[in-house]
C-alpha positions as CSV (number, residue, x, y, z in Angstrom):
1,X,95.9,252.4,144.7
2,X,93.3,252.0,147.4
3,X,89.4,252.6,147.0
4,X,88.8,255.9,146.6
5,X,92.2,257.1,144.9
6,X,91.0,257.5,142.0
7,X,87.1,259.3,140.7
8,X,85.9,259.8,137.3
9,X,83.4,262.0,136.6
10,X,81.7,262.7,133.6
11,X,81.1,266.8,132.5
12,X,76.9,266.3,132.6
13,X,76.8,265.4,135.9
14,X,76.6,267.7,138.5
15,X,79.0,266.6,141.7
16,X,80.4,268.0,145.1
17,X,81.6,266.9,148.4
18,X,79.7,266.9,151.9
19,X,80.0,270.0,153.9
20,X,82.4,268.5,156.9
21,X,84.8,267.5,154.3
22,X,85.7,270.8,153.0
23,X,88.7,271.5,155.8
24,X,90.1,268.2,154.6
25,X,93.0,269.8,151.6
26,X,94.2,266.9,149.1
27,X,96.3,267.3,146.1
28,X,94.9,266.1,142.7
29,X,96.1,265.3,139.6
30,X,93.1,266.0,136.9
31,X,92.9,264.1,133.7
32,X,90.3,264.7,130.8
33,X,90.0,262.4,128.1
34,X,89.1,262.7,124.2
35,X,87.9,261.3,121.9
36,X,89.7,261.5,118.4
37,X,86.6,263.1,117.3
38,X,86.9,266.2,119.7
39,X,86.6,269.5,118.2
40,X,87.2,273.0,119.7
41,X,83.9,274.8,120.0
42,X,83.1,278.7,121.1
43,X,80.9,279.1,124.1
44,X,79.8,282.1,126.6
45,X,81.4,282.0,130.1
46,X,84.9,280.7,131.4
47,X,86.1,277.3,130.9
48,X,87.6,275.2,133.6
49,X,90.9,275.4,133.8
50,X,91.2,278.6,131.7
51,X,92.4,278.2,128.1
52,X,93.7,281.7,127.3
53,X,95.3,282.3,123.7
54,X,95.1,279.3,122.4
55,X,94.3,280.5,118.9
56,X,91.9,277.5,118.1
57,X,88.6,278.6,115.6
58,X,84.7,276.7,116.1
59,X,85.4,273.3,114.4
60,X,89.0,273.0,114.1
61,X,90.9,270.0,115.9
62,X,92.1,270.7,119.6
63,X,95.7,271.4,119.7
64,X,98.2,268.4,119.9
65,X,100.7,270.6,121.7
66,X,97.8,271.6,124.0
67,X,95.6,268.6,124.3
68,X,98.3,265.8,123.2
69,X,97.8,262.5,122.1
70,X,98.0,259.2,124.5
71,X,97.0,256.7,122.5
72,X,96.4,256.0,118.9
73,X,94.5,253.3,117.3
């Protein structure tokens, strides 16, 4: 990896790129982490990505199949 491979961003903070940079196209690979404490809650609007059908109630654990499980203390 060289600087700037890799960016972590955390969900509260608002980010974006400068205006020049938006001809530049790069491919991404997007990861979101968990905690083990992570529960699926209802909200207004669409999510990003989209998670259609996923049959998950307010409160219930996300989906393994879905959301699985790297690492396991």
């Amino acid at each position: 990896m060289e600087p700037g491979d890799a960016v972590a961003f955390h969900y509260g903070v608002l980010h974006g790129t400068r205006g020049e940079e938006l001809h530049q196209r790069r491919r991404a690979f997007s990861l979101r982490l968990l905690g083990d404490n992570a529960r699926y809650i209802e909200r207004a609007g669409p999510t990003s990505p989209p998670f259609t059908g996923h049959g998950m109630k307010t409160g219930e654990h996300l989906r393994e199949d879905w959301f699985p499980i790297i690492f396991k203390r």
